[in-house]
C-alpha positions in Angstrom: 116.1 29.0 130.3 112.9 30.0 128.5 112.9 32.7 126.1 111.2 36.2 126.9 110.6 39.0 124.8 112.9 41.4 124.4 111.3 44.4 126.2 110.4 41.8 129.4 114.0 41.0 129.8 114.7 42.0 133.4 119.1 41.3 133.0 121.3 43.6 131.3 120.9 44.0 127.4 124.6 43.4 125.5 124.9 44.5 122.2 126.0 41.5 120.6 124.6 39.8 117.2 122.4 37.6 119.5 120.4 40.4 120.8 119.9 42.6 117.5 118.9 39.3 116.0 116.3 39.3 118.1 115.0 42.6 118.3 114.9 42.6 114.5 112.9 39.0 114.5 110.3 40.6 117.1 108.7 43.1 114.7 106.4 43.7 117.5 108.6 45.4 119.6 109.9 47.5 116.6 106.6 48.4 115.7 105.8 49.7 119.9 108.9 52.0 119.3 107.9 53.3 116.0 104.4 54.1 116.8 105.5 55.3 121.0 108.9 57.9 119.6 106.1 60.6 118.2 103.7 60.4 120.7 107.0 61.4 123.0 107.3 64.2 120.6 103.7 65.6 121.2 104.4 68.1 123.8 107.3 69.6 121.7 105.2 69.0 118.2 102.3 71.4 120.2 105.3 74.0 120.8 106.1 74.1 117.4 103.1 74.7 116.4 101.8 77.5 118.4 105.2 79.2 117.8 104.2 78.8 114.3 100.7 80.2 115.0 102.4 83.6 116.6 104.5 83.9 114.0 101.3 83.7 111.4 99.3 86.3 113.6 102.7 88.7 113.8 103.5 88.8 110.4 99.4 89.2 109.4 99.6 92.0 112.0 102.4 93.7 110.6 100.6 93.2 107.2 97.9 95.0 108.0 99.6 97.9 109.9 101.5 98.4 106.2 98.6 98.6 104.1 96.9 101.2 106.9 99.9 103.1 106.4 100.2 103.0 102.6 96.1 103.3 102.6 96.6 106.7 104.8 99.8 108.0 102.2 97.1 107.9 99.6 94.4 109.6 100.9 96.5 112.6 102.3 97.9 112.9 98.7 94.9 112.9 97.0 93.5 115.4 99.7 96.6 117.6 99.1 95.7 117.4 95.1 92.6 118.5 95.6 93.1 121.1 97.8 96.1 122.7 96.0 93.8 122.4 92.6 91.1 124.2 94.5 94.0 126.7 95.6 95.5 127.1 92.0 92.0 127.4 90.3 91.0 130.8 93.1 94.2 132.2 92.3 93.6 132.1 88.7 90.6 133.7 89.1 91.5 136.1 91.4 94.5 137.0 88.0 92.0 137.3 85.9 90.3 139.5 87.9 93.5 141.5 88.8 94.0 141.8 84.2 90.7 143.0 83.9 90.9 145.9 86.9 94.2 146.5 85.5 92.9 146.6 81.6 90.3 149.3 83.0 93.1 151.2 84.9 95.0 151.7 81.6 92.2 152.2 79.5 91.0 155.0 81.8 94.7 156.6 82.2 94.8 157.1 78.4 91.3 158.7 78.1 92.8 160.5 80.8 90.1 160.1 83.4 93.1 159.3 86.1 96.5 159.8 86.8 99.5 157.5 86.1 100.0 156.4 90.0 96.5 154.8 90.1 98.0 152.5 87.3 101.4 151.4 88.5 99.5 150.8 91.5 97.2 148.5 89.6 100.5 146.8 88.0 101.9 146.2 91.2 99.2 144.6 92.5 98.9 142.4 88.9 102.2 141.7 90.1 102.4 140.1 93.2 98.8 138.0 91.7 101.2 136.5 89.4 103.8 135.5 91.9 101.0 134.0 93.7 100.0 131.3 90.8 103.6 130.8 90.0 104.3 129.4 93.3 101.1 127.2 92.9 101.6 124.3 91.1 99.8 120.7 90.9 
């Protein structure tokens, strides 16, 4: 009987000492099977690695929907600043305002150019200017 390789044989392989003496003295055929088993992988290798891709482009994705967001917080709170600081710094002047015109009611109520209800009307409306910039604050 003349001896053929391993992966030739056409009868049934046993697993005895013979045959795995064999296979390991043909380091040919253990080198096909080494070098075929990843190319069998290839398809499933390619899957991988376009799962891995989706992955990349859903977390960059949700990355960048984050920052908009946090980008967006910041701009309406520096907006808001800026428009209650604008807000605080009219109703200051419009106080100021309100002190003087009520500095002129009094002085003319105690040269006696007016009567006292022209002046507690003045206070009054000193008053609710104060409330106004209390409730204003940055």
């Amino acid at each position: 009987m003349a001896m053929r390789p391993l992966f030739f044989r056409r009868e049934p392989v046993r697993a005895d000492k013979v045959v795995l003496c064999r296979l390991i003295a043909i380091p040919i055929a253990t080198l096909d099977t080494n070098a075929v088993l990843p190319f069998l992988n290839m398809r499933e290798m390619d899957l991988q690695v376009r799962v891995s891709e989706v992955a990349y482009e859903e977390t960059v994705t949700s990355f960048r929907t984050k920052m908009v967001k946090a980008l967006i917080e910041v701009a309406n709170g520096l907006s808001s600043r800026s428009a209650l600081s604008l807000q605080h710094q009219h109703l200051k002047k419009a106080l100021d305002a309100r002190k003087r015109a009520e500095a002129l009611y009094e002085t003319r109520y105690r040269a006696g150019a007016i009567a006292l209800r022209p002046l507690l009307d003045e206070h009054a409306k000193s008053q609710r200017a104060r409330g106004g910039t209390e409730e204003v604050t940055i």
